[in-house]
N, C-alpha and C positions, 0 to 999 in steps of 0.2 A: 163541785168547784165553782167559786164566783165569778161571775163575766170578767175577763180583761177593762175590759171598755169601761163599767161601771168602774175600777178602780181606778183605770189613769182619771176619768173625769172627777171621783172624787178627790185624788189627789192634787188637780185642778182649781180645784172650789177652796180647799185651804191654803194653796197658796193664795187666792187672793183675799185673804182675810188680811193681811197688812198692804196693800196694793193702792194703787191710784187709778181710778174710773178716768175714763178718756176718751171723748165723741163717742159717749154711749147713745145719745141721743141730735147726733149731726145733724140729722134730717130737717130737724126745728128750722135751721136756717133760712127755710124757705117760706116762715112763717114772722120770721123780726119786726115785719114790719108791721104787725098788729103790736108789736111789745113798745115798752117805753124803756128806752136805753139811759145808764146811769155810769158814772164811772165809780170805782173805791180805789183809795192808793192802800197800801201794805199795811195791816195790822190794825184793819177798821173792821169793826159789826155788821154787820150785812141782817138789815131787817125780815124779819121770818112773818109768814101766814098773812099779809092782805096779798103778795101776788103770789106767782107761778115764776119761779126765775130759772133762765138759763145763761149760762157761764159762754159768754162766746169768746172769750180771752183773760186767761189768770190763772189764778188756782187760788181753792177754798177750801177751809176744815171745818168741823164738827166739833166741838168740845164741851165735854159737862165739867160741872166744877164743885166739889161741895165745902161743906162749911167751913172747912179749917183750910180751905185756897186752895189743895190737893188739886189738880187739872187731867182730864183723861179724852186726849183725840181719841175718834171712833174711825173718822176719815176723809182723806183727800179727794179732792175733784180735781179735773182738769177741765182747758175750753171743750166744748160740744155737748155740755152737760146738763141736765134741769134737773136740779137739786130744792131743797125747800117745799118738797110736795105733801110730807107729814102734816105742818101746822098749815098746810094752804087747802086740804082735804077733809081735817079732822080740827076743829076749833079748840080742843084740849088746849089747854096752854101751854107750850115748848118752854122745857128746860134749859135746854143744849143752844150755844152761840155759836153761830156763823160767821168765822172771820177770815179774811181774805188776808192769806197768804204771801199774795205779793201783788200789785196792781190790778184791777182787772177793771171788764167792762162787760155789764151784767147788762142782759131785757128783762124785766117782769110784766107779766101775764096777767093781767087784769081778770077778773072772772066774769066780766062779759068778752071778755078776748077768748076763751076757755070756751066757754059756750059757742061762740061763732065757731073755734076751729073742730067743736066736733061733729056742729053738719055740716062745713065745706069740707074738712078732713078727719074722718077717723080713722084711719092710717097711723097718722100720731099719736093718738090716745092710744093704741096701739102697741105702740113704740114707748109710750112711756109706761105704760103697762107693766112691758115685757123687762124694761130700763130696772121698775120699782122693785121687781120680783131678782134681779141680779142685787140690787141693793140689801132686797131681803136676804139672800144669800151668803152675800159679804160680812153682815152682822152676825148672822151666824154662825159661820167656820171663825170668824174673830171672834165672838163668845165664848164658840168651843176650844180655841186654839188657847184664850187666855185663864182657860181654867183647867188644861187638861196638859199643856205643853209647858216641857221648861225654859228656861229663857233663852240657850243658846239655838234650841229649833226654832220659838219665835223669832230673835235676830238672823237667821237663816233665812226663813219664809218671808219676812219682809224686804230682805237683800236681794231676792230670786227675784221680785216684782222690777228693783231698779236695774237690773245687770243693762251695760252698756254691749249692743249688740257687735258682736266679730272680734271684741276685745280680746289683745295678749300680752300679758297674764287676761286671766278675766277678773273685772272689774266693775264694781256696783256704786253707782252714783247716788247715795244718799240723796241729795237734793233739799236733805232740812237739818236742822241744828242737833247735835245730838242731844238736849233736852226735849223736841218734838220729838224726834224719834223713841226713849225714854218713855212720852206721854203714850205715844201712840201702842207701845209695846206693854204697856200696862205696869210699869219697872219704874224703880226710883235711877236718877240720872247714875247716880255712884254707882249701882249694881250694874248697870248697860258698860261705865268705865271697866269695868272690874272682869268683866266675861270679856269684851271687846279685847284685853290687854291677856289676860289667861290666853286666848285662842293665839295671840300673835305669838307668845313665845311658845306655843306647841306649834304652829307653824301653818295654820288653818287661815289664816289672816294677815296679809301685810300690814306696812302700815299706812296709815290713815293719813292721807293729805289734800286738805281744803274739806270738801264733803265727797270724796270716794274716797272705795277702800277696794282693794285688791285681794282675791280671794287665790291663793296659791296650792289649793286642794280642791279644786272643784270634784272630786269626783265624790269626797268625803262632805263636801256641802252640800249637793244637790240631794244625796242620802237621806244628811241633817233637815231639808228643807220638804222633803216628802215623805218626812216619820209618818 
C-alpha cells in the first residue's frame, strides 16, 4: 500500500496548480533597501530580465499569447513575492508578459544588488531557491492538470485555492474576471459559462454574484477538487 502522507501531499501540489503564491519569499523585506522601488497602476507590462523583482504590494500574472491573440495565464503572485527570476537568470529571451493585475509597488534587484546579498545573506538565495522549486512545482501539476483533467475538476481545484475561510454556505472568491479565469483554466470563456451554469442547475453551484460564488455541495466539490 502507498504512504498516506505521500498522497495527501500530492494531492496538495494539484491543488495548487491554479493557486496564488503569497509571501513565498517575505523574508526579502529586510533587504528593500538595496532595491530600487517603482510603482505600476493596473493592466501595465512589468519589464522582465535586467532586474530581480519583488512584489511588495499588488498582484501579477504570467501570460503567453500566440499568433492568432489566443491568451493563456500560467499565474498569479501576490505581495511578498520575487517573481521574474527565469529571464533574470537565464538570458534566453522571454516570451511570457508580466502584467500587473491591479496597482502595485515592485523593488528590483539590480545584479550587483544580487551579488552583495549573497555574501552578507545567503539565507535568501536560499529562500529563493526553495521559492523557485514551489514555482517548479506549480507548472507542473498545471501542465498535468491541463492536459489530463476535465474542466469541471480544473474549475474545482482552482475555486479550492480562493475559498473564503469559516464561510456559510462556503464560498470561493474568484477575485478575477471570469475571462481570466477562462485564461488561466486553459478553456474558451463560453465553455467556463457553460459548465459554471450546467453545475448551478444540478446544484453544485450557487449563483454567482460580483466575483464569488457559493459552493452548496462541498463535500461533492472538495472530491471534484482532489481527483
Amino acid at each position: 500500500m502507498g504512504n498516506p502522507t505521500d498522497t495527501r501531499a500530492a494531492r496538495y501540489g494539484r491543488d495548487l496548480a491554479f493557486g496564488v503564491m503569497k509571501n513565498t519569499n517575505a523574508c526579502w523585506r529586510s533587504v528593500l533597501h538595496l532595491g530600487r522601488q517603482f510603482k505600476l497602476v493596473k493592466g501595465k507590462e512589468v519589464q522582465q530580465g535586467k532586474d530581480l523583482l519583488f512584489l511588495e504590494s499588488g498582484k501579477v500574472y504570467l501570460k503567453f499569447q500566440n499568433l492568432e491573440g489566443v491568451e493563456k495565464i500560467l499565474w498569479y503572485a501576490q505581495e511578498g513575492c520575487i517573481f521574474g527570476a527565469p529571464p533574470f537568470f537565464d538570458p534566453i529571451p522571454n516570451e511570457g508578459v508580466l502584467i500587473s493585475a491591479t496597482d502595485c509597488v515592485i523593488y528590483a534587484f539590480s545584479t550587483r544588488a544580487i551579488d552583495q546579498i549573497s555574501k552578507e545573506r545567503p539565507d535568501l538565495l536560499l529562500d529563493l531557491l526553495k521559492s523557485m522549486s514551489r514555482w517548479i512545482r506549480i507548472l507542473t501539476y498545471h501542465a498535468s492538470s491541463m492536459s489530463l483533467d476535465d474542466t469541471l475538476v480544473r474549475i474545482c481545484r482552482c475555486l479550492s485555492q480562493r475559498l473564503v475561510p469559516g464561510s456559510s454556505p462556503l464560498t470561493a472568491k474568484i477575485g478575477i474576471s471570469r475571462q481570466e479565469m477562462a485564461n488561466l483554466l486553459g478553456i474558451h470563456r463560453i465553455s467556463l459559462y457553460r459548465v459554471l451554469r450546467e453545475q448551478q442547475e444540478r446544484g453544485l453551484f450557487g449563483a454567482i454574484r460580483g466575483k464569488s460564488i457559493t459552493i452548496l455541495r462541498p463535500h461533492e466539490f472538495y472530491e471534484l477538487a482532489k481527483h
